[in-house]
C-alpha positions in Angstrom: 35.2 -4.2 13.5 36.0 -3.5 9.4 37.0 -0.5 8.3 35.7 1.0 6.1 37.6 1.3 2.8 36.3 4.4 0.5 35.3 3.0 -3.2 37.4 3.9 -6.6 36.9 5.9 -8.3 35.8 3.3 -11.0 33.4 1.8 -8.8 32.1 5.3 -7.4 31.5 6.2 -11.3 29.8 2.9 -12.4 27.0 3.6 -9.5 26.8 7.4 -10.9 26.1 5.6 -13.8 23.4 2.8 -13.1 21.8 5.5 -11.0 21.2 8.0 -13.8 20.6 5.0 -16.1 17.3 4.0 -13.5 16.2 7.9 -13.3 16.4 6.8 -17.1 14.1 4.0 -17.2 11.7 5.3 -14.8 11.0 7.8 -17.2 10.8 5.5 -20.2 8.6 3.5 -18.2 6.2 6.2 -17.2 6.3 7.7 -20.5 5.4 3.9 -22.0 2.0 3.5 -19.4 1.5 7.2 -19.5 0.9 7.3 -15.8 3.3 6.6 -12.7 5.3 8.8 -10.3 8.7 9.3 -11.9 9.9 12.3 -10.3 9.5 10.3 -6.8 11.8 7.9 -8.3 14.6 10.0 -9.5 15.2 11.4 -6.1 16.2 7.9 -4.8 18.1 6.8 -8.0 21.6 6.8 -5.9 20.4 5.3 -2.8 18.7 2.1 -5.3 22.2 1.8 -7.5 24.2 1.9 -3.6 22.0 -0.9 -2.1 21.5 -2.8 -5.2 24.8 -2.5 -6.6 27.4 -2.0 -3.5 25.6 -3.2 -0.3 22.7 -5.7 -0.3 23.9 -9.8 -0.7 21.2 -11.5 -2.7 20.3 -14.2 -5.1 19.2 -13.5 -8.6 18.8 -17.3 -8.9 16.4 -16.6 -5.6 15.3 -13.0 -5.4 13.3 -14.1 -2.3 15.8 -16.9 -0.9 15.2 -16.9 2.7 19.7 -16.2 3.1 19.6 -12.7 1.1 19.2 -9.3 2.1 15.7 -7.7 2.0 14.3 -4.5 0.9 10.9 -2.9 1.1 10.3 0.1 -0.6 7.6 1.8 1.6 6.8 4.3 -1.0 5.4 1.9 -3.4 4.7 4.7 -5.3 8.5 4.8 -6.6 8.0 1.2 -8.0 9.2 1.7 -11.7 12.7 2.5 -10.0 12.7 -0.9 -7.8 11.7 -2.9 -10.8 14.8 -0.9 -12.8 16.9 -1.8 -10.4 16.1 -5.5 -10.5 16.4 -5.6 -14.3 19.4 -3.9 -14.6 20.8 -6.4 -11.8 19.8 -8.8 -14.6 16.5 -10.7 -13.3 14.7 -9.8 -16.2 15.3 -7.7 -19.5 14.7 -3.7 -19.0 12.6 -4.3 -22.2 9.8 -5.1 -20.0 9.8 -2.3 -18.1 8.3 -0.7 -20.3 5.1 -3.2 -19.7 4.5 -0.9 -16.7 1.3 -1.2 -15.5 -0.5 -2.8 -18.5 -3.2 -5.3 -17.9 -1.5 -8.4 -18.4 2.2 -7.3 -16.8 2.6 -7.6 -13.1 4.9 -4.9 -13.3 1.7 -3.0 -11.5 1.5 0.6 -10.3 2.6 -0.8 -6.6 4.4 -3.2 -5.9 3.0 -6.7 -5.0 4.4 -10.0 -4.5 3.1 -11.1 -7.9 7.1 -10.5 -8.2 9.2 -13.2 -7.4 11.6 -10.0 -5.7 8.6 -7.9 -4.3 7.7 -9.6 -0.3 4.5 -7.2 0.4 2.6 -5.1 -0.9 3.0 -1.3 -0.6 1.7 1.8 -1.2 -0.6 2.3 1.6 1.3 4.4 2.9 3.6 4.4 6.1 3.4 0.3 6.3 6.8 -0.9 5.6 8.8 -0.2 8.2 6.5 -2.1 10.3 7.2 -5.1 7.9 10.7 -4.3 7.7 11.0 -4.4 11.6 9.5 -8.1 11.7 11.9 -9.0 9.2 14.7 -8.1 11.0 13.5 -9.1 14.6 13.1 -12.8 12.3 16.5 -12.3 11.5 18.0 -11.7 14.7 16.2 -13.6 17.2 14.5 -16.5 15.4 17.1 -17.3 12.0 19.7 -15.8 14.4 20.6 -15.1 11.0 23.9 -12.4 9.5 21.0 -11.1 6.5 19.9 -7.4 6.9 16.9 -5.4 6.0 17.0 -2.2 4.0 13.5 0.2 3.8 12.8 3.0 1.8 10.5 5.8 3.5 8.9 8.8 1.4 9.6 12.0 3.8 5.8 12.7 3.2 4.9 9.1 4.3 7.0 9.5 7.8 4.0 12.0 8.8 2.1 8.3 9.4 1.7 7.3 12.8 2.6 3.8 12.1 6.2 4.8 11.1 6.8 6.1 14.7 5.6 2.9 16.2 7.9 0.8 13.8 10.4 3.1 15.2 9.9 2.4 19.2 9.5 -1.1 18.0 12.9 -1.3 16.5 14.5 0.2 19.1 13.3 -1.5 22.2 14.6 -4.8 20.3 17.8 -3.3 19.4 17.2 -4.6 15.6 21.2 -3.5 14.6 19.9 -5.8 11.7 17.4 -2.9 9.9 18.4 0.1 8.1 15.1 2.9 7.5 16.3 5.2 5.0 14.4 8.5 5.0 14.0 9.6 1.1 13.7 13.4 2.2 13.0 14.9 -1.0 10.6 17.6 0.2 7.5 17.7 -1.9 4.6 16.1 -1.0 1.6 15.5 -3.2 -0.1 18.3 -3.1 2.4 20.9 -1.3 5.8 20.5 0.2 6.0 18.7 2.8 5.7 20.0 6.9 9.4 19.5 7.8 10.8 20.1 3.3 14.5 20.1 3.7 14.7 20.0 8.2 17.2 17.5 8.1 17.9 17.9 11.9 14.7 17.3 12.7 14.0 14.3 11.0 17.5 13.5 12.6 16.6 14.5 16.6 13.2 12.3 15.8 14.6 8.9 15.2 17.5 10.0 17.5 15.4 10.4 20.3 13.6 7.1 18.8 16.8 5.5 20.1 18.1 4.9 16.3 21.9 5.5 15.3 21.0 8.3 12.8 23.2 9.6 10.1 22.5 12.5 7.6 23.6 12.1 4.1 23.6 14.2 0.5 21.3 11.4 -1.3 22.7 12.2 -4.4 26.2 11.2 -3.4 27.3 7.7 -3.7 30.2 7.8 -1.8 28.6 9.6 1.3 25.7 6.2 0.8 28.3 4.2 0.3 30.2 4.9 3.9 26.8 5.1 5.3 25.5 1.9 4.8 29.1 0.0 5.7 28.5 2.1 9.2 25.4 0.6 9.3 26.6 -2.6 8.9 28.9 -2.5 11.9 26.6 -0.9 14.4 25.9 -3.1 17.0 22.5 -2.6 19.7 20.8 0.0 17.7 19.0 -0.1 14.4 20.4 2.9 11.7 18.3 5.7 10.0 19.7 7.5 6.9 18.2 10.5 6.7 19.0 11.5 2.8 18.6 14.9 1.5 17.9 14.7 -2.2 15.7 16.6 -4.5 12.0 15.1 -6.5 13.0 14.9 -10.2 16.5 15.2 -9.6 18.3 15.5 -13.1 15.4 17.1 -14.9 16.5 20.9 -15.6 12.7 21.8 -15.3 11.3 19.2 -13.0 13.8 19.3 -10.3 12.5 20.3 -6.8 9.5 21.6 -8.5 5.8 21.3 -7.3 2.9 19.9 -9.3 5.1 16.7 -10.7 4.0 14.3 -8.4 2.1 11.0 -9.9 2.9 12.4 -13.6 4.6 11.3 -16.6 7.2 13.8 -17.7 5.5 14.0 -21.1 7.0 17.8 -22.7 9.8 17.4 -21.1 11.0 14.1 -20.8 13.1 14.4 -23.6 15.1 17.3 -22.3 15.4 15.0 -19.3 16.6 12.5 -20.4 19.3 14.1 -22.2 20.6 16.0 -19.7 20.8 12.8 -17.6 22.1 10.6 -20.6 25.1 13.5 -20.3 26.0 12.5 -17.2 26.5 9.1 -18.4 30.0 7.7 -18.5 29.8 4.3 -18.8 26.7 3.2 -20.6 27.3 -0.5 -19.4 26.3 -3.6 -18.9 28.5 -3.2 -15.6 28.6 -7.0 -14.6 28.4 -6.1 -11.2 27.4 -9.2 -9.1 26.0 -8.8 -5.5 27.6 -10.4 -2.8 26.4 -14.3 -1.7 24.2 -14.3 1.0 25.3 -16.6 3.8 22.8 -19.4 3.8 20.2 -19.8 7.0 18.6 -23.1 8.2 15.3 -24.6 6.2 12.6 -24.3 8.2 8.9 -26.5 8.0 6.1 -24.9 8.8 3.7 -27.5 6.9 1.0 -29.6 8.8 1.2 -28.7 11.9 -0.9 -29.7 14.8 -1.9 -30.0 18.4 1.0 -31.6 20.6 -2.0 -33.2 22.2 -5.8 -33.5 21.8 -8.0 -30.9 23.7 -8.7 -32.3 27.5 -12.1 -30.7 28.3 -14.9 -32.7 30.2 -18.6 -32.6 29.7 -20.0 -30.4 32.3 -16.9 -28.0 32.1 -17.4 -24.2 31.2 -13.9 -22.1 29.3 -13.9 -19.1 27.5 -12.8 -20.0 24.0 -10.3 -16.9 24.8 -8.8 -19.2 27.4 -8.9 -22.3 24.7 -6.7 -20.1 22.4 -3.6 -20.0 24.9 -3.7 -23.3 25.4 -3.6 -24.8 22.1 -1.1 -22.1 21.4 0.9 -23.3 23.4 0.4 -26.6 21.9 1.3 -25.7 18.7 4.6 -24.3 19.9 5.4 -27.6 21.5 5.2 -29.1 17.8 6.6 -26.4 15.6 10.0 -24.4 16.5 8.1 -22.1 13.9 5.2 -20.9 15.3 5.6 -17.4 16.9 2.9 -15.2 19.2 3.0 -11.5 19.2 0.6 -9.1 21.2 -0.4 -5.7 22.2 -0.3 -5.7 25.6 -3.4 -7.6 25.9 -2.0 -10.9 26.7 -3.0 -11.6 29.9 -6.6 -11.3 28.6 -6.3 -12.9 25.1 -4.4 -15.4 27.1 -1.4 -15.7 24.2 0.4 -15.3 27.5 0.6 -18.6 28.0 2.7 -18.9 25.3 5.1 -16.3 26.5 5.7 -18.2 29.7 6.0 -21.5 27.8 7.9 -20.3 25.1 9.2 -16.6 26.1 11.9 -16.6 23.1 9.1 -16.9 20.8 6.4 -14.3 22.0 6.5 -10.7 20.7 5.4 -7.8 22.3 4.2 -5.3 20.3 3.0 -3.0 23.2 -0.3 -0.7 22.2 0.7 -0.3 18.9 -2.1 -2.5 17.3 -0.7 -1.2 13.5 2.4 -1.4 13.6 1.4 -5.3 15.9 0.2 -6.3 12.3 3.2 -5.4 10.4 5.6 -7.1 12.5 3.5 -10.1 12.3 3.2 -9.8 8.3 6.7 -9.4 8.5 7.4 -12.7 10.4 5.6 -14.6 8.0 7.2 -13.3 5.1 9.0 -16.1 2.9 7.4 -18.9 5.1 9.9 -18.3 8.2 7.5 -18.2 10.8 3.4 -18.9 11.4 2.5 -15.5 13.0 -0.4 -15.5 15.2 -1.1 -12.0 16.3 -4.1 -11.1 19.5 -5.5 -8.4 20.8 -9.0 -7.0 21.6 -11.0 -7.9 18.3 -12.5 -4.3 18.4 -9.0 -3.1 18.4 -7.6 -4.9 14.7 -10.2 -2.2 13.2 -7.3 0.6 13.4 -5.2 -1.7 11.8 -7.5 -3.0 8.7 -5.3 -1.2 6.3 -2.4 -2.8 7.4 -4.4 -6.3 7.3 -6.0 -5.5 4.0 -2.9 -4.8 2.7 -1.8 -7.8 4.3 -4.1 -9.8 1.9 -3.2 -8.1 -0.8 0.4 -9.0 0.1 -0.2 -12.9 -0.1 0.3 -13.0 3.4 -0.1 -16.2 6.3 -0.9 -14.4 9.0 -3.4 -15.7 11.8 -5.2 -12.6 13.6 -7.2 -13.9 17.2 -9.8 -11.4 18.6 -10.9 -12.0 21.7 -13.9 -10.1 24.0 -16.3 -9.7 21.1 -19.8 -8.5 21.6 -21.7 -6.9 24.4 -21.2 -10.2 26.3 -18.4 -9.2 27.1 -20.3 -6.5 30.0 -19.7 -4.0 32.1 -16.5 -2.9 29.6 -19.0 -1.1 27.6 -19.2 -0.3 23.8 -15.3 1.2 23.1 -14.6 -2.5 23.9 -17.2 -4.8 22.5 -16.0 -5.5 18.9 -19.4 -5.6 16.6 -17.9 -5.1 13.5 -15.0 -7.3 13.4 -16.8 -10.3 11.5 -18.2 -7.6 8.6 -14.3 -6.3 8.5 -12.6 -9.9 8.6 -15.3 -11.0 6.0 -14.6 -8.2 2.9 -11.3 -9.3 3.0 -10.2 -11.2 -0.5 -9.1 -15.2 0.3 -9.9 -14.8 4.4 -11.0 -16.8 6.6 -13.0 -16.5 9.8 -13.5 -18.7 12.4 -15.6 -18.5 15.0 -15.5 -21.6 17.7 -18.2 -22.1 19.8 -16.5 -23.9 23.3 -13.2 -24.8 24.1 -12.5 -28.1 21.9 -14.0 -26.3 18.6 -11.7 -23.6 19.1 -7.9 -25.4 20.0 -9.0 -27.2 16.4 -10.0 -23.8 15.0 -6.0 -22.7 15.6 -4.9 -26.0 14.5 -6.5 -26.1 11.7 -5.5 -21.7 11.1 -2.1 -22.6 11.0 -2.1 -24.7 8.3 -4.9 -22.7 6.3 -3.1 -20.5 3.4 -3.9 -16.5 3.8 -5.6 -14.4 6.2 -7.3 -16.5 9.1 -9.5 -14.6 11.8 -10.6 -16.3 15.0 -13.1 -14.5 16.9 -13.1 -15.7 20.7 -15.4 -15.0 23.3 -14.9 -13.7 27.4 -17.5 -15.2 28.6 -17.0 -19.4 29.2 -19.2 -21.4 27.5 -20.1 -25.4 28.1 -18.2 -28.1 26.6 -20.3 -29.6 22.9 -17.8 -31.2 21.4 -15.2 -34.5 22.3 -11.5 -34.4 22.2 -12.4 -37.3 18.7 -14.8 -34.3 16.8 -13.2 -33.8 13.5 -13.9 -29.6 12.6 -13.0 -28.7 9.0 -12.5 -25.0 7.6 -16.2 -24.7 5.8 -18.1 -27.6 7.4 -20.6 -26.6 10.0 -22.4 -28.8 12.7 -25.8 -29.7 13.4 -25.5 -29.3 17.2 -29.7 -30.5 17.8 -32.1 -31.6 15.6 -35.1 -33.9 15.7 -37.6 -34.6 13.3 -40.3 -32.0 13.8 -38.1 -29.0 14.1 -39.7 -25.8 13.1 -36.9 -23.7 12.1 -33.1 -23.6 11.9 -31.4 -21.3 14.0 -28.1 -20.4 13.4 -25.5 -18.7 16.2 -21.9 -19.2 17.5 -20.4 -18.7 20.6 -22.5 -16.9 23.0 -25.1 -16.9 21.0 -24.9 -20.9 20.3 -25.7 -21.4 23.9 -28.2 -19.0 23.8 -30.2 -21.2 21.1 -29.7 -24.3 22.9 -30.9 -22.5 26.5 -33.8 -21.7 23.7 -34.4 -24.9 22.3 -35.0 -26.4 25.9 -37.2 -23.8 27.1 -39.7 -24.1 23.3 -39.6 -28.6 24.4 -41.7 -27.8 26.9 -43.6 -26.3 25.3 -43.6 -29.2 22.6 -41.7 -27.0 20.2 -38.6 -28.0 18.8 -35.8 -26.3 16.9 -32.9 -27.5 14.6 -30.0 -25.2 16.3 -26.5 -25.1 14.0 -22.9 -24.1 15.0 -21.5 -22.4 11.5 -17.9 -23.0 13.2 -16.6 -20.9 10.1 -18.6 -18.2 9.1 -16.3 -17.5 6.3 -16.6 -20.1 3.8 -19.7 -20.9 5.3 -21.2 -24.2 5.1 -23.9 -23.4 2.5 -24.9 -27.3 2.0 -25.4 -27.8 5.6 -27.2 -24.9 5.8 -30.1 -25.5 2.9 -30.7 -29.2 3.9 -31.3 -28.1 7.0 -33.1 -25.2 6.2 -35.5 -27.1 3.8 -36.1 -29.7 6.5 -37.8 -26.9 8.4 -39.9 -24.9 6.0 -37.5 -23.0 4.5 -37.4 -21.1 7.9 -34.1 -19.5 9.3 -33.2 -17.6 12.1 -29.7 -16.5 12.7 -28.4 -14.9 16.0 -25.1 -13.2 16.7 -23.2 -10.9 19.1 -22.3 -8.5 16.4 -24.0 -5.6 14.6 -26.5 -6.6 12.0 -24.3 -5.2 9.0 -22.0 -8.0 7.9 -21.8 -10.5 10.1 -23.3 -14.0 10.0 -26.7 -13.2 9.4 -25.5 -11.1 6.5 -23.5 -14.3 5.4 -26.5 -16.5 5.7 -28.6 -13.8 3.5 -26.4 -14.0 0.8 -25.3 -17.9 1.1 -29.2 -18.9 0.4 -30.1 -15.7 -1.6 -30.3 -17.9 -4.9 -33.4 -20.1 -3.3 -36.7 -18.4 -3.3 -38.2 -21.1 -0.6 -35.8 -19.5 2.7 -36.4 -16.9 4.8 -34.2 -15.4 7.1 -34.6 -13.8 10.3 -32.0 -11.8 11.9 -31.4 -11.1 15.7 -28.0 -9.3 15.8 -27.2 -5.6 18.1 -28.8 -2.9 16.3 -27.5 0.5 18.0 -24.3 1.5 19.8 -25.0 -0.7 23.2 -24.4 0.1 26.9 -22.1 -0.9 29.4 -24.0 -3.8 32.0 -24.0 -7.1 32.9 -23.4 -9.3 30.4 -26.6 -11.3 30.5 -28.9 -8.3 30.6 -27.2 -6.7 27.7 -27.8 -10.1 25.4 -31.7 -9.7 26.8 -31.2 -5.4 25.6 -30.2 -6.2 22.4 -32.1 -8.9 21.3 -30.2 -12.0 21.3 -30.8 -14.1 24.1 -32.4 -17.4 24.9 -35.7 -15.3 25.9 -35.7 -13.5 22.9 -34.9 -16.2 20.3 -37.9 -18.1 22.1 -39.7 -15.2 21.2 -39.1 -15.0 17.4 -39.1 -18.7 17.4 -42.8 -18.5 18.7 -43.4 -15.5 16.2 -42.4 -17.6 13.0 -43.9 -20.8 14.2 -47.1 -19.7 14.8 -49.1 -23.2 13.9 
């Protein structure tokens, strides 16, 4: 074990120094925009110049080499301070910081990984420990790698739920490898925050978290210092600092005083900056350089595919939920890379397949569906790992922050959903997600699947880990007859044309469920000497717009779409707006229209609308002649 060895008093002055000179150009930079929060970053200057300038190893050749140290700041808010700290490391001249949040910088308000240093997006707060945590559990049990990860927490941004899960996470996987330093500066926005300057509470919290906790003077380098090497050599448990400092430390009128938040310093950032100039002994440059990273294996994690070719038979009926373990675990067998994670659902998401086929690769997140997302955005980041992340689709709804953010973030993250719609039965509504296809859809460069039997949906997962961004696969409980063979080629935007013939009367459109349903349909209107065009969308999200008006004009402009979701948002929704530019379609909807009932799942698709009776029904309706 090293000891630790106190810094000079040289050394001990030069991070004094850079950490007045970023209180410095947080201010300049705030002052420059005329907006910004600098008084949130002045009360972490010290803990910035210690990580940047004493602790972290990194790259400025590589500010997001796979071998460094990381570091997400949580309260994105402070971001002019995380971008001083970079340029005075030398990345980039600190005459651009003064580009803060103009148009046509990406120095932006929050961070986001339009910075070659910046891995996700924050600012939402209460997110990046979650990230930070799925960094480190990359680190330690899939690199098996020496580099840590360092995340800064607002005190005010602790009060988030998602924090404490990050925090039961990082313990019960012993991440020794993350370091969650608590920036207690006690004002909040609006008012000081519940706990202000508790420092024993915040410290009996993540104790009884399980977290080798230490309390610190923020403002003292040498106490940061001697934290952060004790950190470094604590072995089963991950650290919290819990820092004491104060909001707008250095500015004789601004320090620890209410109503600064989320201004510029404007009268008195002159004052301020003098008074901290004055502190200034050493002006710089500094030529500090940060310790070389030790380097960790290259990974690929392009093309990758099925170890072998689905194996279903005409005649059989599986849940697509069912299909999703299974090519899963196929995946696995052909990428070291690919990784599962869970919230206790995986015995009926079926990803626990891949726990027993590959238990050193599955992650279980436990009921903690937010803080499940940020581990899995955290896996992914810098193209370590191809996270695929299940639960209930109805429960990734308390986590669309974290997934929006996700986007934002320029993530690769695969979300699977399973027991969608009141198919799913007796469970009733608190189960049934019916808004999961509007959510999946809003969200910038997604895209959603939505297979329709087993074979459509093992090449929906291929084809999701190899597909750039946020991917949704919606899988259904119920199992569903075979349609396609093992040889069926599915692309992301190309639909199929699952019956036709050539006096068709209208198109209908469904997946899943509600697939079958138009097919049960389609048999019951031949005998009647009716016939119907019936298309699987396989993606609603890019939908296959092409596919969708031939077929549409080769039945009178006449379109009925059915789903096992909520009218709002979902494919019917999609369909609206795909054709909206040609005055011959019409559209018909059949989609749940209230809050449904618990029952058996055929009787609640006859309820609400959208079962084979019922799409006879409005087939019969629109094709009157």
């Amino acid at each position: 074990m090293s000891q630790y060895h106190r810094p000079d008093a040289g050394t001990l002055q030069t991070l004094k120094d850079i950490a007045n000179k970023l209180r410095i150009h947080s201010i300049k930079a705030t002052d420059a925009s005329n907006s910004g929060h600098p008084s949130s970053c002045m009360s972490m200057a010290e803990i910035m110049s210690v990580l940047f300038f004493n602790t972290m190893r990194y790259s400025l050749k590589e500010p997001r080499s796979p071998s460094n140290d990381r570091f997400i700041l949580s309260k994105g808010h402070a971001a002019p301070i995380l971008y001083a700290a970079w340029a005075e490391a030398g990345l980039f001249s600190t005459d651009e910081l003064l580009n803060l949040r103009k148009l046509d910088s990406d120095l932006e308000g929050h961070p986001t990984p339009r910075l070659n240093f910046v891995d996700v997006a924050t600012g939402s707060l209460g997110q990046g420990l979650s990230v930070a945590v799925g960094m480190a559990y990359t680190g330690k049990y899939l690199d098996n790698a020496d580099y840590r990860v360092y995340c800064v927490i607002g005190d005010g941004e602790s009060a988030e739920g998602s924090i404490w899960e990050a925090m039961a996470f990082a313990s019960r996987y012993n991440l020794d490898n993350v370091v969650a330093i608590f920036d207690v500066n006690r004002l909040g926005q609006s008012e000081p925050t519940s706990l202000q300057h508790n420092l024993e509470v915040y410290k009996a919290r993540a104790e009884s978290f399980g977290w080798n906790t230490y309390v610190v003077m923020g403002h003292s380098v040498e106490e940061l210092c001697k934290a952060f090497h004790e950190a470094s050599i604590v072995k089963g448990k991950p650290t919290c600092i819990v820092a004491k400092t104060f909001k707008g430390q250095g500015g004789p009128n601004v320090a620890d005083k209410e109503n600064w938040h989320g201004k510029p310093l404007g009268a008195q950032s002159e004052v301020t900056r003098q008074a901290i100039s004055s502190q200034i002994s050493n002006p710089g440059p500094h030529g500090i350089t940060p310790p070389t990273p030790t380097p960790v294996p290259e990974v690929d994690i392009s093309n990758i595919k099925l170890s072998t070719p689905p194996t279903y038979k005409e005649g059989d009926k599986v849940a697509t939920r069912q299909a999703y373990g299974t090519a899963l675990v196929k995946l696995g067998e052909n990428n070291n890379r690919v990784v599962a994670m869970d919230g206790d659902t995986k015995n009926s998401t079926f990803a626990i397949k891949f726990k027993e086929r590959f238990p050193d690769r599955f992650i279980e997140c436990y009921i903690a569906e937010q803080n499940l997302v940020g581990v899995g955005i955290g896996c992914g980041c810098r193209n370590r790992t191809v996270p695929f992340i299940s639960t209930f689709a109805c429960f990734l709804t308390r986590a669309f922050d974290q997934i929006r953010m996700g986007a934002i973030s320029q993530t690769n993250a695969n979300f699977v959903g399973s027991h969608c719609g009141v198919s799913i039965g007796e469970d009733g509504p608190s189960q049934m997600a019916l808004e999961d296809i509007a959510m999946f859809r809003s969200i910038p460069g997604s895209t959603v699947f939505y297979p329709s039997d087993a074979v459509s949906c093992e090449r929906a997962i291929e084809l999701a880990a190899n597909t750039k961004g946020v991917c949704f696969v919606r899988t259904s409980r119920p199992a569903t007859s075979i349609l396609y063979d093992a040889n069926t080629v599915f692309e992301v935007g190309k639909a199929k044309v699952v019956r036709q013939s050539s006096s068709d009367c209208v198109t209908v459109i469904g997946c899943a469920v509600t697939l079958h349903e138009a097919l049960t349909a389609a048999d019951k209107l031949q005998i009647d000497g009716k016939n119907i065009r019936v298309i699987d969308p396989f993606t609603v999200k890019p939908l296959d717009v092409d596919t969708i008006v031939e077929n549409a004009r080769a039945t009178g402009g006449r379109i009925i779409t059915v789903e096992d979701h909520y009218t709002w948002g979902g494919l019917g929704d999609a369909v609206c707006a795909a054709v909206s530019p040609y005055k011959e379609f019409e559209v018909h909807k059949l989609a749940v229209t209230e809050v449904p009932r618990s029952g058996p799942s055929a009787k609640l698709l006859e309820k609400y609308g959208i079962s084979a009776n019922c799409i006879v029904k409005e087939v019969n309706r629109i094709c009157k002649a």
